[in-house]
C-alpha positions as CSV (number, residue, x, y, z in Angstrom):
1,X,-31.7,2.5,4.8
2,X,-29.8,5.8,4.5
3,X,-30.5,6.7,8.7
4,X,-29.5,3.1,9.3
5,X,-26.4,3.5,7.7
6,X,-25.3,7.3,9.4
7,X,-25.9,6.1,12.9
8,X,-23.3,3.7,13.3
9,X,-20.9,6.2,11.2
10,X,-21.5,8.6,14.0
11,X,-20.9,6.5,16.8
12,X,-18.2,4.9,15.1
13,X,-16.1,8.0,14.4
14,X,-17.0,9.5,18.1
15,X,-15.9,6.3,19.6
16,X,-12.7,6.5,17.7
17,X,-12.2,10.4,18.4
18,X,-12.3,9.2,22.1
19,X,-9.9,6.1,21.9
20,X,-7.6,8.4,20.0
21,X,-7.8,10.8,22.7
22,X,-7.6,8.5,25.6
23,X,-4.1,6.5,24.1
24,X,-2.3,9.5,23.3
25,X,-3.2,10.8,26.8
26,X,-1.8,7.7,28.1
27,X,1.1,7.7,25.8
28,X,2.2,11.5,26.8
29,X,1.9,10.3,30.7
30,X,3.9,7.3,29.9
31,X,1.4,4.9,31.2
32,X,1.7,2.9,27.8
33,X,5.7,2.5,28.0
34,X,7.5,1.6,24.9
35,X,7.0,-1.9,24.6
36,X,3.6,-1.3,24.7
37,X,3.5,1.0,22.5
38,X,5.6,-0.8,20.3
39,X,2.9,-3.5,20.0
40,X,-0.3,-1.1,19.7
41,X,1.7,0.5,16.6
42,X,2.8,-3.5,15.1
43,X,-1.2,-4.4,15.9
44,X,-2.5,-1.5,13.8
45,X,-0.2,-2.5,10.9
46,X,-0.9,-5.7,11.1
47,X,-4.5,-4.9,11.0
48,X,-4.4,-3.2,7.8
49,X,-2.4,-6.1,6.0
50,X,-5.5,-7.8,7.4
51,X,-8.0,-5.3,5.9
52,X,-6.2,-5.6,2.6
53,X,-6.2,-9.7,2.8
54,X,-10.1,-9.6,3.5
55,X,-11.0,-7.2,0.9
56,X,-9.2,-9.8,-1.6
57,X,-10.0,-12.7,-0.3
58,X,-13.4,-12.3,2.3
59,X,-15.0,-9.9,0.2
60,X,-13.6,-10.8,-3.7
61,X,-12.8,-14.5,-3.0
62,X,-9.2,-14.4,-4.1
63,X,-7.1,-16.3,-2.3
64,X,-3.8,-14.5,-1.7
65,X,-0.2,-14.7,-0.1
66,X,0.9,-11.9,-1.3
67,X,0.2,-8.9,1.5
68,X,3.8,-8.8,3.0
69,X,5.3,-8.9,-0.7
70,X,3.2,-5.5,-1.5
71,X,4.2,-4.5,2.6
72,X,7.8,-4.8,1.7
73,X,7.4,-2.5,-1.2
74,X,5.5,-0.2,1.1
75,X,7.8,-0.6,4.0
76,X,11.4,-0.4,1.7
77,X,10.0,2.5,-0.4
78,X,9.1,4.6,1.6
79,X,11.9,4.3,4.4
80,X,14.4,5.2,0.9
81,X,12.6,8.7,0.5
82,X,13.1,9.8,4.9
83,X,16.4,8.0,4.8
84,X,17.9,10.2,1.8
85,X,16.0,13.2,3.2
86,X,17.9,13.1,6.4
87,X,20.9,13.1,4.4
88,X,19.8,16.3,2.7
89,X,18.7,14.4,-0.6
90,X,15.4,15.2,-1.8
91,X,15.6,12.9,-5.1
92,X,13.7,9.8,-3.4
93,X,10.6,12.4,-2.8
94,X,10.5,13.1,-6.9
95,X,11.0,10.0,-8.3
96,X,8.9,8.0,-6.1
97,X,6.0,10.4,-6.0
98,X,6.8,11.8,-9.4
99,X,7.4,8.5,-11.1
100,X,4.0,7.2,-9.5
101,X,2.4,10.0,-10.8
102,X,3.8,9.8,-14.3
103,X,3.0,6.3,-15.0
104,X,-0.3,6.8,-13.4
105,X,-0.8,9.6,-16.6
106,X,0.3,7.2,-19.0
107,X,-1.2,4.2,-17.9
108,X,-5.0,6.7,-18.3
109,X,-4.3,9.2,-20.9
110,X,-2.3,6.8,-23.6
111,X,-5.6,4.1,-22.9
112,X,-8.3,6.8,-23.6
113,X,-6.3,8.0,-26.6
114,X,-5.9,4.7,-28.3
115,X,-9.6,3.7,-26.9
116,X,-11.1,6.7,-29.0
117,X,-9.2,6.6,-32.0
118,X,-8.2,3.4,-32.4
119,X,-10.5,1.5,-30.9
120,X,-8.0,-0.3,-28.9
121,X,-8.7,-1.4,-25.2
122,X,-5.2,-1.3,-23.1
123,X,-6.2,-1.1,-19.7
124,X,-6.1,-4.5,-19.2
125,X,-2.9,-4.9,-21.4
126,X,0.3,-5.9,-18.8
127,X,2.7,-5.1,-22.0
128,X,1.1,-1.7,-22.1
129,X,0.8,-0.9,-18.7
130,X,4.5,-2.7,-17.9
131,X,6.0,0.2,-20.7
132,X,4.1,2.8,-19.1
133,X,5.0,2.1,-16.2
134,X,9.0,2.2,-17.2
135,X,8.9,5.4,-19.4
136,X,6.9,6.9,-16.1
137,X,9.8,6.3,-14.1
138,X,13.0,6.3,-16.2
139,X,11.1,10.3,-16.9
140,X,11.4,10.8,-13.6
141,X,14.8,9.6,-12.9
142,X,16.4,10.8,-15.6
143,X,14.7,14.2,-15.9
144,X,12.5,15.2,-13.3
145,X,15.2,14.5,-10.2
146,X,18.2,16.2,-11.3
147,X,15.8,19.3,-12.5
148,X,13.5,19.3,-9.1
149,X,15.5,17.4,-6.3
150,X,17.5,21.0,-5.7
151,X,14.8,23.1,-5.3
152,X,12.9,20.4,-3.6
153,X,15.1,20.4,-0.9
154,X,15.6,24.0,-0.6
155,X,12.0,24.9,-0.1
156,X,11.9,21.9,2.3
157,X,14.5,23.1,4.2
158,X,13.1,26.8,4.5
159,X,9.9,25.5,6.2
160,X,10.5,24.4,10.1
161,X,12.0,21.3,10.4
162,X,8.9,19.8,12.0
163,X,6.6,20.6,9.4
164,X,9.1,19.7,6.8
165,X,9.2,16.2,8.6
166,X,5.5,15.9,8.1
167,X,5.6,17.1,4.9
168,X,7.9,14.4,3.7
169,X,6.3,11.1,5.6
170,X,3.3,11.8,4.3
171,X,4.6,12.0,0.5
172,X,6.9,8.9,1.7
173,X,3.6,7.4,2.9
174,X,1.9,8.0,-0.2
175,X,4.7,7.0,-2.4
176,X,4.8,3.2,-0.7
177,X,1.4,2.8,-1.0
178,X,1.3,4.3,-4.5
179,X,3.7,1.9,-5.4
180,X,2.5,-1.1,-3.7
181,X,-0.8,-0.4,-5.9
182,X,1.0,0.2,-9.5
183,X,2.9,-3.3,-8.9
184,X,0.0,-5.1,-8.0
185,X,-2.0,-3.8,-10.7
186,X,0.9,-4.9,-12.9
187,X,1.0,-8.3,-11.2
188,X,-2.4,-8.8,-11.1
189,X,-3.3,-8.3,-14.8
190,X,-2.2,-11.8,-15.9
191,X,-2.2,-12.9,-13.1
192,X,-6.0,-12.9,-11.9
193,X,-6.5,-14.9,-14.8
194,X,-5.4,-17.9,-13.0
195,X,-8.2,-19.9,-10.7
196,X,-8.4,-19.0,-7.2
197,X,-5.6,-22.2,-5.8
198,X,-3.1,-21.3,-8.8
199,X,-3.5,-17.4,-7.5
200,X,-2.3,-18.1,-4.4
201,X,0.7,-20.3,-5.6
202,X,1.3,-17.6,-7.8
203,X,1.1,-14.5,-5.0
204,X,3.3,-16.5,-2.7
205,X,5.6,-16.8,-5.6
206,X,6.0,-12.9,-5.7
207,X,6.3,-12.7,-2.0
208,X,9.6,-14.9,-1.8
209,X,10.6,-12.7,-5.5
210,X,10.4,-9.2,-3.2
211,X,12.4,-10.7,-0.4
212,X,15.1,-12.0,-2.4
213,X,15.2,-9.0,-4.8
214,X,15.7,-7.3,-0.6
215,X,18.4,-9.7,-0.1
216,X,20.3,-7.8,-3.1
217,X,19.5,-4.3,-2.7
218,X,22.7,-3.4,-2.9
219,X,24.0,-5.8,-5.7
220,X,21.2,-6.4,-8.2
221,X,19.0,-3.0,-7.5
222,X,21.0,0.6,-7.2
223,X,20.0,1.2,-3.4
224,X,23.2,0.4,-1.8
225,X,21.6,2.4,1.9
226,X,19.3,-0.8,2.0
227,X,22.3,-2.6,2.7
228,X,20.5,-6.0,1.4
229,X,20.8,-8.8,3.7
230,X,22.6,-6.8,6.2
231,X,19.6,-5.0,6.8
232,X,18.8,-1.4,6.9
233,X,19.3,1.0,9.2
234,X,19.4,4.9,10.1
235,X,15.4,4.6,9.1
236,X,13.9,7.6,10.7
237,X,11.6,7.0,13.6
238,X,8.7,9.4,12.8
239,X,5.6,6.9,13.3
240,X,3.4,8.2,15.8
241,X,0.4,7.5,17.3
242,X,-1.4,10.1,15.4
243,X,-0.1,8.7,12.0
244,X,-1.4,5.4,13.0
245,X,-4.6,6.6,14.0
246,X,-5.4,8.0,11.1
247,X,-3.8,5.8,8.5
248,X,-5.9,2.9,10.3
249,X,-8.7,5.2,10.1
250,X,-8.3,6.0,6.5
251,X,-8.1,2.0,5.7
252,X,-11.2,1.2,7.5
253,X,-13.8,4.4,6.3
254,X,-12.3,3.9,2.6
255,X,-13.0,-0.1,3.0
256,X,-16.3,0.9,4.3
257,X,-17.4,2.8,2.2
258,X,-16.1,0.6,-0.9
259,X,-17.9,-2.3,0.7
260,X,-21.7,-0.1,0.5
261,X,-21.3,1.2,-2.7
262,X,-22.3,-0.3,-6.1
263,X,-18.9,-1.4,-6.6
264,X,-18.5,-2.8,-3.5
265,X,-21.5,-5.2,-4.5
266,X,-20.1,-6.0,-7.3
267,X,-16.4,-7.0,-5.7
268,X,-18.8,-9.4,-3.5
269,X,-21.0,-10.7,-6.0
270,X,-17.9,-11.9,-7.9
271,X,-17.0,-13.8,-4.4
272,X,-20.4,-15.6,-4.6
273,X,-20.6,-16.4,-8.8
274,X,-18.2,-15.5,-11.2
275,X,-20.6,-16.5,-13.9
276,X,-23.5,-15.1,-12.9
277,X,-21.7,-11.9,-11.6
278,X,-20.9,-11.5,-15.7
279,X,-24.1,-12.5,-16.5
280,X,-25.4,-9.5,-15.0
281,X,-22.9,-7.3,-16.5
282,X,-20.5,-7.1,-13.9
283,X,-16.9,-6.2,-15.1
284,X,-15.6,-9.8,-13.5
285,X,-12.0,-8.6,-14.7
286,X,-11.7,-4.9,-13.5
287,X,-13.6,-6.1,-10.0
288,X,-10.8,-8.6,-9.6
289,X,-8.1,-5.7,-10.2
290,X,-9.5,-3.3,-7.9
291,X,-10.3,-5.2,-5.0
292,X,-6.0,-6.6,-5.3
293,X,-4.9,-3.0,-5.7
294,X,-7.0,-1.9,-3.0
295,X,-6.3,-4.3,-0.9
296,X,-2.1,-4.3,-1.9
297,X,-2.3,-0.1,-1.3
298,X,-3.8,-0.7,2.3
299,X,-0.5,-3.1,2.6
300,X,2.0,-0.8,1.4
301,X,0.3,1.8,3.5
302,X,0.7,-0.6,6.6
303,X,4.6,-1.0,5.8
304,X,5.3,2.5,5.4
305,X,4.1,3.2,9.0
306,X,5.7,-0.2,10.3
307,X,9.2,0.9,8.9
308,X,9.4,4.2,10.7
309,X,8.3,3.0,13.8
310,X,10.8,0.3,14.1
311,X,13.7,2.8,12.4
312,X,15.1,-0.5,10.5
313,X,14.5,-3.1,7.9
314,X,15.5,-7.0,7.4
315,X,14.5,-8.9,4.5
316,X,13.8,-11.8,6.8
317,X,11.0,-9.6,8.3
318,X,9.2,-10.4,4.8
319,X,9.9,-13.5,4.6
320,X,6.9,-16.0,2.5
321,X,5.8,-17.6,5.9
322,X,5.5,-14.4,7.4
323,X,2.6,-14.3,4.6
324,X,0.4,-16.5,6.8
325,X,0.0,-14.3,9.3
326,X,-2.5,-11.8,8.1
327,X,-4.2,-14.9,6.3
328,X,-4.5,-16.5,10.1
329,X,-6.1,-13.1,11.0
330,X,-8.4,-13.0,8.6
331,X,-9.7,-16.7,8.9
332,X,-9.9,-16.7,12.4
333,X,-11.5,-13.2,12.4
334,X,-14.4,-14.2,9.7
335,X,-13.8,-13.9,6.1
336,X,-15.9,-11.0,4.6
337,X,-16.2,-9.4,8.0
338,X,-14.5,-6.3,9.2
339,X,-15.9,-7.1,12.7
């Protein structure tokens, strides 16, 4: 089982080494001219929204409109850390990734202490993990950015402006999808409880929440460069066909591998009996949970790279019907395939 498994995984990753190869070739000849690149970079994206909606809703059984809501986040997040960057502000960099990081300490170390002494099981507590998740980041706004933003930016700007450039997409990548996974954990905690039809009513719900809460960046949220419904602009264009390559690659070996391990199996086996799935011990709950963050993080992911390749941002690209189009993907593509 073990050499049927490896011999695809090699061919797999050689063939990709070579397609990687062979389009950036083409793109430094300018053979693939900017349209078309412009839809190669949109396909990939797309794709891993897909990925996301098939590990949910293929592999899990969930149904789900709520892959461009967690996209948004993805996409509007991270574009706020490169935009303030360029204006020689590092304070999007520490609170996203230090607020993310924060609440991701709290959320674990406050559950294992009141698990061991008190007996008290919170990680599946939305009041907990919703106060956690505040104290994480009011700590990092209120402390952690006005102590490290300075020096952030000074170390940032000693390095060459190239590899600072990477340095901070990749944290801004990281932060989106980071984020995209600590609201959907959030969301999908009381959520998940709900049968699979009144899940989807719900997630398409939150979709047409994160596009009007985009509408009024600039009123209701305290992000007046997202401009709201005007759109934002003066996004950065750092996507590349390298970033693609391997943030597609990184969403398809990490679903992969997911799918062949034990708790992969047991993400499916909720898909095919809920009751029987408990019946033999399976964690129905915390199976649920992870295959939505999972599959929310690839999204995030997906917008991140989607928002720097396209250097601007309109709510109205998330609008709720654009929902159905990794859904259409996904259907037409085989649920619970990644072929």
């Amino acid at each position: 089982m073990v050499q049927r498994l490896r011999q695809p995984s090699v061919l797999f990753l050689v063939g990709s080494l070579l397609l990687f190869v062979l389009v950036q070739i083409l793109l430094s000849m300018g053979v693939i001219n900017p349209y078309w690149r412009g839809i190669l970079f949109w396909g990939a994206a797309i794709t891993m929204v897909s990925l996301g909606l098939n590990l949910i809703y293929g592999f899990n059984g969930q149904f789900s409109l709520g892959q461009y809501g967690f996209y948004a986040i993805g996409a509007y997040a991270s574009a706020d850390v490169t935009y303030r960057y360029v204006h020689e502000d590092a304070s999007g960099v520490i609170v996203l990734i230090g607020g993310c990081i924060l609440t991701l300490l709290l959320m674990w170390g406050l559950s294992v202490f009141l698990r061991r002494f008190y007996g008290v099981h919170t990680i599946t507590s939305f009041v907990f993990n919703l106060l956690a998740t505040i104290l994480g980041f009011f700590l990092a706004v209120r402390f952690l950015s006005p102590a490290l933003s300075g020096p952030a930016l000074s170390l940032l700007q000693s390095l060459p402006p190239s590899i600072a450039q990477q340095i901070v997409f990749f944290l801004a990548l990281l932060g989106g999808a980071a984020l995209a996974g600590i609201v959907s954990f959030l969301f999908g905690i009381p959520v998940l409880e709900l049968g699979s039809d009144y899940f989807g009513i719900a997630t398409l719900g939150f979709t047409i929440i994160i596009k009007v809460l985009a509408d009024n960046t600039d009123t209701i949220l305290p992000f007046p460069e997202m401009k709201g419904a005007r759109g934002m602009v003066g996004i950065p264009q750092w996507t590349t066909w390298p970033w693609v390559f391997l943030s597609f690659m990184f969403v398809v070996l990490m679903m992969r591998n997911l799918l062949h391990s034990s708790t992969g199996r047991a993400i499916v086996s909720v898909r095919e009996d809920e009751r029987a799935a408990e019946l033999v011990g399976i964690d129905v709950a915390n199976a649920k949970i992870l295959a939505f963050v999972v599959g929310s993080v690839f999204a995030g992911l997906a917008g991140g790279i989607r928002a720097h390749d396209l250097a601007f941002l309109h709510p109205q690209s998330f609008h709720f019907i654009q929902s159905f189009n990794p859904l259409i993907i996904v259907v037409f593509g085989g649920l619970g395939s990644m072929t």
